[in-house]
Structure formats: structure tokens, C-alpha cells
N, C-alpha and C positions, 0 to 999 in steps of 0.2 A: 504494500500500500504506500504509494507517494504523497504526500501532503507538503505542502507551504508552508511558510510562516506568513505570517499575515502583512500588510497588505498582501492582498493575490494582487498577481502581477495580469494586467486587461493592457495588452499590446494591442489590440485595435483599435483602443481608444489612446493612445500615447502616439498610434498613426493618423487617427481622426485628426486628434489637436498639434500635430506635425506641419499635416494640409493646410490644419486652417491659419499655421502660422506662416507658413509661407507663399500663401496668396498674396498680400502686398509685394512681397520680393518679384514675384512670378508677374507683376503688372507694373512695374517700376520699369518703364518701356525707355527712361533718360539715361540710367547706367548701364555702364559697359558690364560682359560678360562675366569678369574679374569681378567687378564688385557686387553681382549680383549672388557670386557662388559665394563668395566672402562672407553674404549676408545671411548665405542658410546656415552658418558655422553655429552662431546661438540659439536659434531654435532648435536643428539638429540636436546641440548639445545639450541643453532644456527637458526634453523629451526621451531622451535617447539615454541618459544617464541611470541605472537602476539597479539594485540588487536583488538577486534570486535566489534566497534558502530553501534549499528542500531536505526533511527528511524522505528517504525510501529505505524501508525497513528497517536496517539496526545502523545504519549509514547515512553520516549528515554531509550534505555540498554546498559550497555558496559562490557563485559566482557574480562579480561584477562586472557592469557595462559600459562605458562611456562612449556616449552617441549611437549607440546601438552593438557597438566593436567588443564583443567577449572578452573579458581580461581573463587576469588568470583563474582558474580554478582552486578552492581549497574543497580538501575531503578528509576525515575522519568516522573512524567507529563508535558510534553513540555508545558502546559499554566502554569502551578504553576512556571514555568523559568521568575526569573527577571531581572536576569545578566546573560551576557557572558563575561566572564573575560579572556583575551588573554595576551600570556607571550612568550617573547621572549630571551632566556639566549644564551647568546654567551659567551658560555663556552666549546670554542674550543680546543685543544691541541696547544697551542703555545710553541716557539722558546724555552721557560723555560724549556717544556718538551724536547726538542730535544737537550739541550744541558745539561740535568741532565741525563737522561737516556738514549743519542743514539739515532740515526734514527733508530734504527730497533724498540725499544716502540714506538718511537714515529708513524710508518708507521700502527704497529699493532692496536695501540689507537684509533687513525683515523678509520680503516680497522674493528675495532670491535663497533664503536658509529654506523657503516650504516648495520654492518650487521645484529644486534636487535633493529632498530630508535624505538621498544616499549619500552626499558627501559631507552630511553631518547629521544633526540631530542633539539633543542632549540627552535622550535614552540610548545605551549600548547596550549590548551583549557578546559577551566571550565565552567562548569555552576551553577549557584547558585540559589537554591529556594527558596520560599516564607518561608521557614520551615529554612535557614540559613543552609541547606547542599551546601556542595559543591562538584561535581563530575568529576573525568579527565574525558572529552569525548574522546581527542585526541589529542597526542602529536605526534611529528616527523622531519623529515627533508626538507621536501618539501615542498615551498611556495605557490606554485601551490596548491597542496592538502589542505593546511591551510587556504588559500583565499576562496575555493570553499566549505567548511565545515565551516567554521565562516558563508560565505553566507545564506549556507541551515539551518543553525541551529539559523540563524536572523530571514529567512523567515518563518520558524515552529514554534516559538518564541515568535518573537515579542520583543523581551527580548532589554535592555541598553545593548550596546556593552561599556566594560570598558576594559581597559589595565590597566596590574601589572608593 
């Protein structure tokens, strides 16, 4: 049996909102060629950015993506897990930022930590094996998802739940 960790990952809709982001680029009939591929770079990269935990059977994988491009793989045997090590940074944009750089960094800051929560988040998740690796299962923004992924990955486990 294969299962996710939560968010499930809905790639038709990460291509929906791909499309819709680059229809303007796609009707920008003034710029040259150059700058028009230039311009699918952050959408692409917006969209495209995403991490994939699965357990399948007694074996956990997580793969990340940036712009859709597979990085590496990590794998692990859910019994060899001794620890699950959970981390929470609240390493929010504060009042520092909005009075050094302006509400408009600071709205965009905000606006760009939810629109890839893969390349941060202030919920994490590690698991540590018997062999002293350590692997991100899954960081993000939602407590919700963090709660019910700490759960499943106790219950397939077994493992000490420790906090960083």
C-alpha cells in the first residue's frame, strides 16, 4: 500500500495554474524571444517547485522538485527509523522587515514563503536511522498536515518522537 504525506501532490492543477501564469508572457507580442522564455523562469519555478513523500510498505522516499526537474532521491526502511525529530522555526517576516524594506517586501516575502512552503516552512520533519542518517520527510506550513504526518510516520515507525 502507497500513501503520501499530506499535502497530496494535484499536478494538474500546478499545470492549470502554470497556463494561467503564462498567458500574459505568451501575449507580450513587444518582447523579443529571449525575454519572453526569460519570463517563464518564475512561474515555471513557482509551480514547479514541490516535494513528494511516500511511504510504500515498510519503505519511506522523498523526492524533491524544482521547476518540475526531479532532484535527488532519498530512501530509507521505516523499521531501521529511530527518531523522528520535529522542528519548528518561526522565522516569520517581522515589523524589522517592514520597516527596513517597505510593505510592498514585506507583502511579497510573506506572499512568496506560501507560494513554495517546499523550500521552507516553519514545520519540519526528520527522520533519523539506525545508520545516523538523517532525512527531511516534510516541511511546511500547515499544522494540520504536520500533526497528521508526525502521526502516520509514528504509526509506520515506531520510532522516539524528539523535538529540535
Amino acid at each position: 500500500m502507497e500513501r503520501q504525506l499530506w499535502p497530496e501532490l494535484n499536478l494538474r492543477m500546478r499545470y492549470i495554474t502554470l497556463g494561467v501564469l503564462l498567458i500574459p508572457v505568451l501575449l507580450a507580442w513587444r518582447i523579443g524571444i529571449v525575454w519572453k522564455l526569460l519570463s517563464c523562469v518564475m512561474p515555471l519555478m513557482l509551480t514547479g517547485t514541490y516535494r513528494v513523500s511516500r511511504i510504500r510498505g515498510d519503505k519511506f522516499d522523498t523526492q524533491f522538485f524544482l521547476g518540475f526537474v526531479p532532484l535527488a532521491r532519498a530512501k530509507c526502511n521505516l523499521p531501521g527509523v529511530v527518531y523522528i525529530h520535529t522542528k519548528y522555526r518561526a522565522s516569520q517576516t517581522g515589523w524589522g522587515t517592514f520597516l527596513m524594506f517597505g510593505p510592498i517586501m514585506w507583502v511579497f516575502s510573506w506572499i512568496f514563503d506560501y507560494l513554495i512552503p517546499a523550500l521552507g516552512g516553519p514545520y519540519e520533519i526528520w527522520l533519523e536511522t539506525a545508520k545516523g542518517r538523517e532525512i527531511l520527510a516534510w516541511n511546511g506550513y500547515n499544522q494540520q498536515h504536520f500533526e497528521s504526518n508526525v502521526e502516520l510516520l509514528r504509526n509506520q515507525t515506531g520510532a522516539e518522537l524528539r523535538s529540535r
